[in-house]
C-alpha positions as CSV (number, residue, x, y, z in Angstrom):
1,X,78.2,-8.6,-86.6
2,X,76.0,-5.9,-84.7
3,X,72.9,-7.5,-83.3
4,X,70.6,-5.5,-84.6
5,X,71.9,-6.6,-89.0
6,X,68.9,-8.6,-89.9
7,X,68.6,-12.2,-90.6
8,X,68.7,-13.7,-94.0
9,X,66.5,-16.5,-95.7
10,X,68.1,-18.6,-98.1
11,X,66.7,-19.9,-101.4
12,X,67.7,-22.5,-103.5
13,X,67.3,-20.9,-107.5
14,X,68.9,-23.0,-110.1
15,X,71.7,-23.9,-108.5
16,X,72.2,-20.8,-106.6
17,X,71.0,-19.4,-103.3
18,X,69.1,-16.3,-103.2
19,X,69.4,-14.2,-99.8
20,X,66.4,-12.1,-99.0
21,X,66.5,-10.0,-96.2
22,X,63.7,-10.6,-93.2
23,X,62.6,-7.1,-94.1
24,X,60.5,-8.9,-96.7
25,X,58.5,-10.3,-93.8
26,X,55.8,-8.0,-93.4
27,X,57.1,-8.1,-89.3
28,X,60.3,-6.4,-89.7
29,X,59.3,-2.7,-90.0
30,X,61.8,0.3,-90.8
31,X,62.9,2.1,-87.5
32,X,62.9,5.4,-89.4
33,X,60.5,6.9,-87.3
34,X,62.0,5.9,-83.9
35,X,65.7,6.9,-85.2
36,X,64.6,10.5,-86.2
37,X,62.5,10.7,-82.4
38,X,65.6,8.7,-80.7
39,X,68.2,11.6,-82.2
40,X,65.6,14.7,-81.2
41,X,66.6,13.6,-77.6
42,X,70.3,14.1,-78.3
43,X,71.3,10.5,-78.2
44,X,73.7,8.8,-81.1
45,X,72.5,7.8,-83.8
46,X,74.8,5.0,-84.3
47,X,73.7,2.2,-82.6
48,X,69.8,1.9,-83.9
49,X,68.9,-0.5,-86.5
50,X,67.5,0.8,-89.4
51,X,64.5,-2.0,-89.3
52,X,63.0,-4.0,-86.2
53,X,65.0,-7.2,-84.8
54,X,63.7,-9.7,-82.5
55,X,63.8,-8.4,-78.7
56,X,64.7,-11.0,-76.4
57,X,67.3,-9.1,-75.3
58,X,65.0,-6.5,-73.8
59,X,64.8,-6.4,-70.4
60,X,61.7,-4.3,-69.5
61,X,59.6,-3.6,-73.2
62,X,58.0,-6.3,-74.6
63,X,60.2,-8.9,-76.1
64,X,58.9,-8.3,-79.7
65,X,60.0,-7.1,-82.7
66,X,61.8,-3.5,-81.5
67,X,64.0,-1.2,-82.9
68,X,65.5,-1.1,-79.2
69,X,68.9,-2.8,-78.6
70,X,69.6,-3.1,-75.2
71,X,72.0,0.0,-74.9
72,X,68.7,2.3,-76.2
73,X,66.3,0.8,-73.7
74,X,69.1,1.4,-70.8
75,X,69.2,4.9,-72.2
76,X,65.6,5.2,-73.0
77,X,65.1,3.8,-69.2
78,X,67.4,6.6,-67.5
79,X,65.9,9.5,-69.7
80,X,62.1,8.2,-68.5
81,X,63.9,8.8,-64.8
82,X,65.1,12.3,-65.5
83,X,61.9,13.3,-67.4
84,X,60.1,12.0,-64.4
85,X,61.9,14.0,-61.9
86,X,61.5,17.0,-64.3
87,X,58.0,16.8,-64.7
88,X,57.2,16.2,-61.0
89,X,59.7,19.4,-60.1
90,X,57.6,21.9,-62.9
91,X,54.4,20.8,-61.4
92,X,55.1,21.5,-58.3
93,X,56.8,24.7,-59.0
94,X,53.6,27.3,-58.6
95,X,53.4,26.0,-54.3
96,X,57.2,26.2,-54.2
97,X,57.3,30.0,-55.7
98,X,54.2,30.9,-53.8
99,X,56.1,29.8,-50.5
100,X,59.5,31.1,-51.7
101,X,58.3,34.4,-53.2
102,X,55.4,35.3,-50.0
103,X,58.6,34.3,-47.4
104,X,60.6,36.6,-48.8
105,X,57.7,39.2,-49.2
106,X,56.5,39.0,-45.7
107,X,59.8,39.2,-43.9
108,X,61.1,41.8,-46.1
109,X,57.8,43.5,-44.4
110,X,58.1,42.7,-40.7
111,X,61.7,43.7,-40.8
112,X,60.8,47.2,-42.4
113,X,58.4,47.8,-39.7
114,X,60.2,47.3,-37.1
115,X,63.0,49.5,-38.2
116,X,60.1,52.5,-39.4
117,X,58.7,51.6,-36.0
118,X,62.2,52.2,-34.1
119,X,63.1,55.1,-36.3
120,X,59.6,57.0,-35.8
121,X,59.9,56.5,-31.9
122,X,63.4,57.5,-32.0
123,X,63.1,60.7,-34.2
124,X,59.5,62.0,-32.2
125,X,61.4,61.8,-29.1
126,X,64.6,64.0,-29.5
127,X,62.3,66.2,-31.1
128,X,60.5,66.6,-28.4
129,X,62.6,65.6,-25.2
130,X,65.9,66.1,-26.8
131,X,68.8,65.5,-24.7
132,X,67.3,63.7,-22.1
133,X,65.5,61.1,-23.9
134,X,69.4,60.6,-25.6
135,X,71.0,60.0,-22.3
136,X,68.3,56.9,-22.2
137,X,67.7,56.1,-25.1
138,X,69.1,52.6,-24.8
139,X,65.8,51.5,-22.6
140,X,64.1,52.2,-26.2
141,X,66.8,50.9,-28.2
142,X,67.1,47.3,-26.2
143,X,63.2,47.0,-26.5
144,X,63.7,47.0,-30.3
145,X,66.8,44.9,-30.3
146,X,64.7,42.1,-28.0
147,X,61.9,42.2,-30.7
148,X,64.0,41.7,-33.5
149,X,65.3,39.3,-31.8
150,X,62.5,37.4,-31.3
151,X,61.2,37.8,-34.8
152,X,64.2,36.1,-36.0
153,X,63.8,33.2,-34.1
154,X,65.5,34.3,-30.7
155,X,65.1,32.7,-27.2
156,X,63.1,35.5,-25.9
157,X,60.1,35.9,-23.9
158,X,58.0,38.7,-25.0
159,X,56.2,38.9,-21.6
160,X,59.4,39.0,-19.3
161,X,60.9,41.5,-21.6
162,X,58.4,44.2,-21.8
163,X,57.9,43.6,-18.4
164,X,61.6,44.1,-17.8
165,X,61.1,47.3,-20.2
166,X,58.6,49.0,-18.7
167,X,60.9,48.3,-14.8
168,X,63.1,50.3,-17.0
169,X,61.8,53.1,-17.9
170,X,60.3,53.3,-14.2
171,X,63.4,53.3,-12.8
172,X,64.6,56.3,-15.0
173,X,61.5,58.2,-14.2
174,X,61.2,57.9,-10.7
175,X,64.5,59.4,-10.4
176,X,64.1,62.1,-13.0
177,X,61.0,62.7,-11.2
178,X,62.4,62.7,-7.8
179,X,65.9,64.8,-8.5
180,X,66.3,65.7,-5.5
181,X,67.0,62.1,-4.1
182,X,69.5,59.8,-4.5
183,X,68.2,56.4,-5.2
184,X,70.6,53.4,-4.7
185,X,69.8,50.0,-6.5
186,X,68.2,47.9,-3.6
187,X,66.0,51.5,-3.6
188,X,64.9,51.1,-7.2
189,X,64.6,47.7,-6.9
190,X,61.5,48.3,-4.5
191,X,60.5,50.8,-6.3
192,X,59.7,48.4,-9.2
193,X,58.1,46.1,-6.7
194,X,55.0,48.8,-6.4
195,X,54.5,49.0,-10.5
196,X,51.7,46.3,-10.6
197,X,49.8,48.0,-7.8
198,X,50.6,51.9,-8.5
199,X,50.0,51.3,-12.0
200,X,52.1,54.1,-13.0
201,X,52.0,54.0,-16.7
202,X,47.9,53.8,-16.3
203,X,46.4,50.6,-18.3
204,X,49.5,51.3,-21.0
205,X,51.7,48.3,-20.4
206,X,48.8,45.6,-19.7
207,X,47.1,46.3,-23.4
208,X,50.4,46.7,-24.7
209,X,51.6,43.4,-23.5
210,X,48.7,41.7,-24.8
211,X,49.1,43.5,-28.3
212,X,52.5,42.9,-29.0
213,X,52.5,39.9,-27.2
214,X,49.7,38.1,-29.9
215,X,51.2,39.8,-32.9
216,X,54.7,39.3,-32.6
217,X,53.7,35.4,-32.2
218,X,51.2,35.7,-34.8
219,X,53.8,37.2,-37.3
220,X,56.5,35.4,-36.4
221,X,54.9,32.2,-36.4
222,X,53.4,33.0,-39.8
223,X,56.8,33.7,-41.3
224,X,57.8,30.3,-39.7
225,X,55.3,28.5,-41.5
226,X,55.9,30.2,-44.7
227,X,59.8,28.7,-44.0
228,X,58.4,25.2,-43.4
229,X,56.1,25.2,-46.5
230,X,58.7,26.3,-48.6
231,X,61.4,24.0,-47.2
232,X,58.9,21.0,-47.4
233,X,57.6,21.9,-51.0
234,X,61.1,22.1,-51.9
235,X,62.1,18.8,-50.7
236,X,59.1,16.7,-51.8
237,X,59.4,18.2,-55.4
238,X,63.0,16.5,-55.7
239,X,61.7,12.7,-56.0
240,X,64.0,9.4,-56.2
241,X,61.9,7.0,-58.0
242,X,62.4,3.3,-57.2
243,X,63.6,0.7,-59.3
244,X,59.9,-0.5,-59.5
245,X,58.9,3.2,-60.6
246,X,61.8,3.4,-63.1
247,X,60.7,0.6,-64.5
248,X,57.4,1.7,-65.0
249,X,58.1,5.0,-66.2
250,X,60.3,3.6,-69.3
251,X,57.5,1.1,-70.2
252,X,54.8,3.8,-69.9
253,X,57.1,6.7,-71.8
254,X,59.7,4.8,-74.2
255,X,58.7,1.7,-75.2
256,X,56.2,3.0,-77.9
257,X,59.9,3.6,-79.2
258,X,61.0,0.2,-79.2
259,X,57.7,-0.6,-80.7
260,X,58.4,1.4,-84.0
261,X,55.5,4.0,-82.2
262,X,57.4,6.8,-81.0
263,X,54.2,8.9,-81.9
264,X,51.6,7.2,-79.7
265,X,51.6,8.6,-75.9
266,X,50.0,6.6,-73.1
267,X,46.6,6.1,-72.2
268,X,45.2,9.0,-69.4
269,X,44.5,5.9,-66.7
270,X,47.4,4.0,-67.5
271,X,49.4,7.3,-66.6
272,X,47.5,7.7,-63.5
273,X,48.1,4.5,-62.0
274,X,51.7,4.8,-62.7
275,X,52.3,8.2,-61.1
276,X,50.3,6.8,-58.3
277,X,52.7,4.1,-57.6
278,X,55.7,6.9,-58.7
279,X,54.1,9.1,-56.2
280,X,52.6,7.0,-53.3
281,X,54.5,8.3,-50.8
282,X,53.8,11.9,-52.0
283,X,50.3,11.6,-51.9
284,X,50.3,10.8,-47.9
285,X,51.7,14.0,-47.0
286,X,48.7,15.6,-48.4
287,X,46.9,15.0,-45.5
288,X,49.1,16.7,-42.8
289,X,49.5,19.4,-45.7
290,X,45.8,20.1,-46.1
291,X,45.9,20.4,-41.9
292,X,48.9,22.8,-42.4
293,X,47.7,25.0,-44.9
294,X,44.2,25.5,-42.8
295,X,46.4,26.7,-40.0
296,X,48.0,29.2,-41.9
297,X,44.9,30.6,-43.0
298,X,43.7,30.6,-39.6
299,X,46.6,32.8,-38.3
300,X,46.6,34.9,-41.7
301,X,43.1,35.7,-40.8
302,X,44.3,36.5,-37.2
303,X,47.1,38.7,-39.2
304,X,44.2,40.9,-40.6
305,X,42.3,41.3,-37.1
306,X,43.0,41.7,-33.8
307,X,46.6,40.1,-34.0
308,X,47.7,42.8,-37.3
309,X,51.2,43.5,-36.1
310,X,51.0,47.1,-38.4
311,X,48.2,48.5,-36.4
312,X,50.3,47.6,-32.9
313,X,54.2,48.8,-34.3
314,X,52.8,51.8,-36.1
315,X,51.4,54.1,-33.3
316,X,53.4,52.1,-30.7
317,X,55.9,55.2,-30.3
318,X,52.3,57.4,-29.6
319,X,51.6,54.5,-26.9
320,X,54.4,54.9,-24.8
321,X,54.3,58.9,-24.9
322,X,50.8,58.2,-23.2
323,X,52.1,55.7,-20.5
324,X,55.3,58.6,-19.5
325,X,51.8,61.1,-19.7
326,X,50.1,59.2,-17.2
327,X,53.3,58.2,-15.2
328,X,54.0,62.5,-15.0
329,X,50.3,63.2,-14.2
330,X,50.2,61.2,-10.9
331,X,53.9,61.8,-9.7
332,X,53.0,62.9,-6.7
333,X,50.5,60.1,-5.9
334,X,53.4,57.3,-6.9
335,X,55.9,58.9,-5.2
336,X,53.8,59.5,-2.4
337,X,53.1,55.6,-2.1
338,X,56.8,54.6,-2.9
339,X,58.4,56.7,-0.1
340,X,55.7,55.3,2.4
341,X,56.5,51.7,1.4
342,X,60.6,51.8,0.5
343,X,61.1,54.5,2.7
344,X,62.3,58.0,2.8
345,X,65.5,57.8,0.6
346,X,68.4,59.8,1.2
347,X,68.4,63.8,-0.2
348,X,70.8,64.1,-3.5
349,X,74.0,66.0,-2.0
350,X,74.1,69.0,-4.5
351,X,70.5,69.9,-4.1
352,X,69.8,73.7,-3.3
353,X,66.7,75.1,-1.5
354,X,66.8,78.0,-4.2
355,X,63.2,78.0,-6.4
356,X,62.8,79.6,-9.8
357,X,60.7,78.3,-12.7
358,X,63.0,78.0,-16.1
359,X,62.2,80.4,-18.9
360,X,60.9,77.6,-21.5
361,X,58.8,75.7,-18.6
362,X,55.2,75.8,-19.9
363,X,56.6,75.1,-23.7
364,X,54.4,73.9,-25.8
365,X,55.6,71.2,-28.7
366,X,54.3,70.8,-32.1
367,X,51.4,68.4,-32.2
368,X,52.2,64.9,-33.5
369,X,51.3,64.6,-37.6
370,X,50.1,61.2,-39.2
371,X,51.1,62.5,-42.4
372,X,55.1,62.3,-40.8
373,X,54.9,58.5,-40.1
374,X,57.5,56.8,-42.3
375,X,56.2,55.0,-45.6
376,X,54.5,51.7,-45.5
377,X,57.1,48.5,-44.6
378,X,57.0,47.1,-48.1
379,X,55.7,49.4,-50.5
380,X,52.5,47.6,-49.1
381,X,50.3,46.5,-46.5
382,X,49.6,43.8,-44.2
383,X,46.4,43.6,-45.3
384,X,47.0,43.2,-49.1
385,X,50.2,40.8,-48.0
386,X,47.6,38.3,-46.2
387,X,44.9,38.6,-48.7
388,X,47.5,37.6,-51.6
389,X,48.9,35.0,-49.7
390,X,45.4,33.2,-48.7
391,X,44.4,33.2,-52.2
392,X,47.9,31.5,-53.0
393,X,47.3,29.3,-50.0
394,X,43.9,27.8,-50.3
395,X,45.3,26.7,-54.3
396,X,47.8,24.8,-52.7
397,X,45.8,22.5,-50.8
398,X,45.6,19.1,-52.1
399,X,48.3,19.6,-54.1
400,X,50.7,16.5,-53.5
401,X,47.9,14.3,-54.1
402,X,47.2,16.0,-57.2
403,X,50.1,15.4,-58.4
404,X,49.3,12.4,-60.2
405,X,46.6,14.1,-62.4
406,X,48.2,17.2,-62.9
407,X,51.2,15.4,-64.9
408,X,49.3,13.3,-66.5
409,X,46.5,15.5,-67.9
410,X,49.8,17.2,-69.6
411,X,49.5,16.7,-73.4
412,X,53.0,16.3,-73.6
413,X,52.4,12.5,-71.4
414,X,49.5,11.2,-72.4
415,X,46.8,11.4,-75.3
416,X,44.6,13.1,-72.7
417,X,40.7,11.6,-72.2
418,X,39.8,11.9,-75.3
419,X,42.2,9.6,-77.0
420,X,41.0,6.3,-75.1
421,X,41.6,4.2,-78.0
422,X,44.7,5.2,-79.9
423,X,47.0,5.4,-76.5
424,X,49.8,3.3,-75.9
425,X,48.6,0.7,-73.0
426,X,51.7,-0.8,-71.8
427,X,51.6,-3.3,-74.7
428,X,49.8,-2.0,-77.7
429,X,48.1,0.8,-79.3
430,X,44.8,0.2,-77.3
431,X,42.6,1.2,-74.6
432,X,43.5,0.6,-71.1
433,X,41.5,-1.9,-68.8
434,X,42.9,-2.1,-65.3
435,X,41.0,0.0,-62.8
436,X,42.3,3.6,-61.2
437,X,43.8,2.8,-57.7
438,X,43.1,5.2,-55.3
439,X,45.7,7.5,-53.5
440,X,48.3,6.8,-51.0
441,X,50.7,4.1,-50.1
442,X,48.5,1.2,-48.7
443,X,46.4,1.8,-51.6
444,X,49.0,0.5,-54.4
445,X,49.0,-3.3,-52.9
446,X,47.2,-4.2,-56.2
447,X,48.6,-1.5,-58.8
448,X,49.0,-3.1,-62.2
449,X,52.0,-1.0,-63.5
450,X,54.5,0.0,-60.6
451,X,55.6,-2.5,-57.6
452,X,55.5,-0.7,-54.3
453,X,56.3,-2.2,-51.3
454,X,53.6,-0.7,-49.0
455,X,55.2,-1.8,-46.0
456,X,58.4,0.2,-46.2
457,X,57.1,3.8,-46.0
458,X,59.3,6.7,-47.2
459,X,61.4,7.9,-44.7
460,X,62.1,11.0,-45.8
461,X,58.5,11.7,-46.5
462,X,58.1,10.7,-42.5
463,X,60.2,13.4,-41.5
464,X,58.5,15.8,-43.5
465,X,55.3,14.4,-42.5
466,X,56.2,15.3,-38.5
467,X,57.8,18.6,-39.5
468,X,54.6,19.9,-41.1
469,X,52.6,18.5,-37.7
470,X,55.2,20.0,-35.4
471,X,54.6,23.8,-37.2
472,X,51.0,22.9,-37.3
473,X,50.9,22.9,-33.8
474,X,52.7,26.2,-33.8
475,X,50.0,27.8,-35.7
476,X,47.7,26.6,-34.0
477,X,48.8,28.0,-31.0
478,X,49.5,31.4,-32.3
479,X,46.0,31.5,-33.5
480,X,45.1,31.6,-29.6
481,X,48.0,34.2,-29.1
482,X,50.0,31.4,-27.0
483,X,53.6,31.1,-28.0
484,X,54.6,27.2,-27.8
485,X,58.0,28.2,-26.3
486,X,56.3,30.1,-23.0
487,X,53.2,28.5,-22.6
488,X,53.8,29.1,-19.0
489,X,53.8,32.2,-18.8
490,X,51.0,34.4,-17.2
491,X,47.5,34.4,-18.3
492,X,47.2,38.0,-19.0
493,X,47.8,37.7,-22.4
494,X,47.1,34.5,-23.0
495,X,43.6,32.5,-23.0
496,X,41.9,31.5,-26.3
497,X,40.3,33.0,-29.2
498,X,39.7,36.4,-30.5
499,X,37.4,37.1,-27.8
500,X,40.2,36.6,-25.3
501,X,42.9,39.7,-23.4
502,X,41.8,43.3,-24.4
503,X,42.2,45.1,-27.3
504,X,42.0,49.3,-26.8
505,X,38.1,49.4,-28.0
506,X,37.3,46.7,-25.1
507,X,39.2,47.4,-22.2
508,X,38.7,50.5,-19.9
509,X,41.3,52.3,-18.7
510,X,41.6,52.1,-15.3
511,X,44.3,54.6,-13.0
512,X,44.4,52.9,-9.8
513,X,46.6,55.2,-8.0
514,X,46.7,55.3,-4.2
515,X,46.1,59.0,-3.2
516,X,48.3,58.6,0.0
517,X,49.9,62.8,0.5
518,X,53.1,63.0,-0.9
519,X,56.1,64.1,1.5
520,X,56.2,67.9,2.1
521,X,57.5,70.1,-0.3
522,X,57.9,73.9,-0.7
523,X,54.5,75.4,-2.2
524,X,56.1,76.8,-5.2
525,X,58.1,73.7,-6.4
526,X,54.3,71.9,-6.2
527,X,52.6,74.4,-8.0
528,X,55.4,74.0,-10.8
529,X,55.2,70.2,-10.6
530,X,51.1,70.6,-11.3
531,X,51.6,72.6,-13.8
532,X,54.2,70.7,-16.3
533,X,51.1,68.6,-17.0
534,X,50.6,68.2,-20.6
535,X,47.3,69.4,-22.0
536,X,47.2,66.8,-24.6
537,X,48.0,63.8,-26.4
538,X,49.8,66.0,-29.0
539,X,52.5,67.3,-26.4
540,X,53.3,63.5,-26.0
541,X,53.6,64.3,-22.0
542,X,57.2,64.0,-20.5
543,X,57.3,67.6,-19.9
544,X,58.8,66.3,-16.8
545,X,62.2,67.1,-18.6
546,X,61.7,70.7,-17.5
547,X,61.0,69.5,-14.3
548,X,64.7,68.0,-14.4
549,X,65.8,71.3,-16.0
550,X,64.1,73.6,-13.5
551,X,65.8,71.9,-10.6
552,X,68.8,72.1,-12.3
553,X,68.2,75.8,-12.9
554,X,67.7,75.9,-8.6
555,X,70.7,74.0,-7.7
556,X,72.7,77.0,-9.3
């Protein structure tokens, strides 16, 4: 006989006994209520009584009268589990999207702007210096290919590798500006040894190194963060209640069932101190989190100022037409100083003495047009994509400590604040009486409703704990335009602060070029060296290709 099949009282009447059923008593209630709300959550109907039976058999509800058996409250228990999870996941789901959806956002960006930025170069300059710049284009090409690679996480050292670039494209320059040479390696090689002091490029590469240098770590960094957050966020919304917790959560959300109250939610403050025992853990990473988030916004703030990666990539290809301008104006000067300290290098074999200036010498190119620049990386702008995200950011602070209220000011938990008396308390339709702990671990030594061992501290939430530290200390770095991979790297572009390095409005340009006589040379190949000059900033200087071309022209 099931369990659940209510007792009989015997009564002697003439002669016969009369069986009444304890639903007489006025204890046994029907279970209609809690059937119908039992079945709603797809369970079988089967097994639930159809009127209350003594519960000793229950295990965690109070041994009363229920219309639990013990195969409902093991049921009841595990759907309290997956409700919990469920909940805890939904709430947390606005930081996880902001994180997931500004991530992809933001990297979708910095990758479009450095391939607009690589195609603009690329297409202004065979345009302009045509076949030439194509026979070196891969000093151009590698500089793009080491920034991507950087963005993406790569081992690279901005500063080595634009100094490495700009070593580059001296080399190729000194030569094309000295054809009539032949330059071995060990020759360039000490060539490149005179760039600091010649300064060839003018003040170019110096405020170039400092601007790429801070924005490439602020951006990248940034994106990092945005991959921690999310990854974190992620994690901590996936919670594995305790026994303890379990426990709790099927007394606080199902046994109002096995009461014969499947109406009557719990109390607000009861629901609070069980989420805060759920959530302990949870609630002490909100303190490394708050630290977090107030990084970011530090380095989103930096992403809007003088570390905005749009205003360095955008007019970059402009930049290093200047430094080839400058590097052509004072040819003479650098070679002059070169020669004298390397030597007098050996003449190239096929050169003629012939002179004769090529038809298109003094050709003037088609000014450089804003309006041609490609569209913005995005279909936005930094500045839009940082003041979206810092709204999104500063909502997320506080959030895993939050937690606890959030849920539990859902009207599908709890009979809100303004149901104090007619709540489900753990025991009985009443108000609740215990006090609120306060958040975090050590905190829930005395809470009423959830046992939490305060001495065993998640490990997982540890490890999350150090990962959001760790990227703190990233941001916090990039905020100073230091990159915690090549902290030892040269001051120039490091130091502290926005008032730190030199940004174009600051900084004076300053041409330091020793004015030592260059070597000899015929009269007329000097008076067409002074006058491949460019004019302007439009011609984007190296008109020293029809320097190249001229000699050709003379060798013939």
């Amino acid at each position: 006989m099931p369990s659940w099949i209510p007792a009989v009282i015997l009564l002697p009447l003439s002669g016969w006994l009369l069986s009444l059923p304890v639903a007489a008593d006025v204890k046994a209630r029907s279970c209609g209520e809690v059937r119908q709300a039992y079945g709603a959550k797809g369970f079988s109907l089967a097994d639930i009584p159809y009127q209350e039976i003594a519960g000793e058999h229950l295990r965690i509800c109070p041994q009363e009268y229920t219309c639990c058996t013990t195969d409902m409250e093991d049921k009841l228990s595990q759907q309290s589990k997956l409700e919990f999870e469920n909940l805890v996941e939904e709430t947390s789901h606005f930081v996880r999207t902001t994180f997931v959806s500004r991530h992809k956002k933001f990297d979708e960006f910095f990758r479009e702007l450095l391939e607009n930025a690589e195609k603009s170069l690329n297409d202004m300059f065979v345009r302009t210096y045509g076949m030439l710049y194509m026979q070196n284009s891969e000093v151009f090409q590698d500089l793009f290919t080491e920034l991507k690679r950087y963005y993406t996480g790569g081992n690279v050292n901005l500063e080595e590798m634009l100094n490495d670039f700009w070593a580059r494209l001296l080399e190729r320059m000194f030569q094309l500006i000295n054809p009539q040479y032949h330059f071995n390696e060990d020759y360039l090689e000490c060539v490149s040894k005179y760039a600091d002091q010649l300064k060839p490029f003018g003040d170019v590469p110096r405020k170039l190194k400092i601007q790429v240098t801070r924005a490439f770590i602020a951006a990248r960094t940034f994106v990092q963060g945005l991959t921690v957050g999310r990854e974190v966020a992620n994690r901590v919304s996936k919670v594995s209640p305790t026994p303890g917790c379990i426990r709790a959560l099927m007394k606080m959300l199902y046994c109002p069932y096995c009461r014969g109250l499947p109406a009557v939610r719990p109390c607000n403050n009861y629901c609070l101190n069980v989420m805060k025992g759920c959530l302990a853990n949870q609630a002490d990473l909100d303190t490394e989190w708050n630290l977090f988030i107030d990084a970011m916004l530090l380095v989103a703030e930096r992403l809007e100022g003088p570390f905005n990666i749009e205003s360095v990539m955008d007019p970059i290809d402009v930049k290093i037409s200047e430094a080839i301008m400058n590097m052509q104006e004072n040819s003479m000067q650098v070679s002059a100083k070169v020669f004298q300290g390397c030597g007098q290098p050996k003449p190239a074999p096929a050169l003629r003495s012939a002179r004769s200036a090529p038809e298109n010498f003094n050709t003037r190119f088609r000014p450089y047009n804003p309006e041609e620049r490609p569209t913005t990386a995005a279909g936005t702008s930094l500045d839009r994509l940082v003041t979206d995200i810092k709204e999104k950011l500063k909502l997320s602070k506080k959030v895993w400590s939050a937690l606890p209220y959030t849920i539990c000011k859902d009207d599908r938990v709890t009979a809100g604040t303004s149901n104090e008396e007619e709540c489900w308390n753990g025991h009985s339709k009443a108000r609740y009486l215990p006090e609120i702990m306060n958040d975090g671990l050590t905190n829930q030594i005395n809470n009423p409703e959830v046992e939490v061992d305060i001495t065993r501290p998640d490990t997982f939430i540890r490890q999350q704990i150090m990962a959001l530290r760790v990227m703190t200390n990233k941001l916090k770095n990039a905020y100073n335009g230091n990159d915690v991979n090549f902290q030892d790297t040269s001051d120039e572009s490091s130091g502290s602060g926005s008032g730190s390095g030199c940004m174009d409005d600051v900084c004076p340009t300053e041409f330091e070029f020793v004015t030592t006589e260059a070597p000899a040379v015929d009269p007329d190949r000097r008076e067409e060296d002074s006058s491949a000059a460019p004019l302007g900033h439009g011609l984007l200087s190296w008109s020293l290709v029809f320097v190249v071309l001229a000699l050709q022209r003379l060798c013939r």
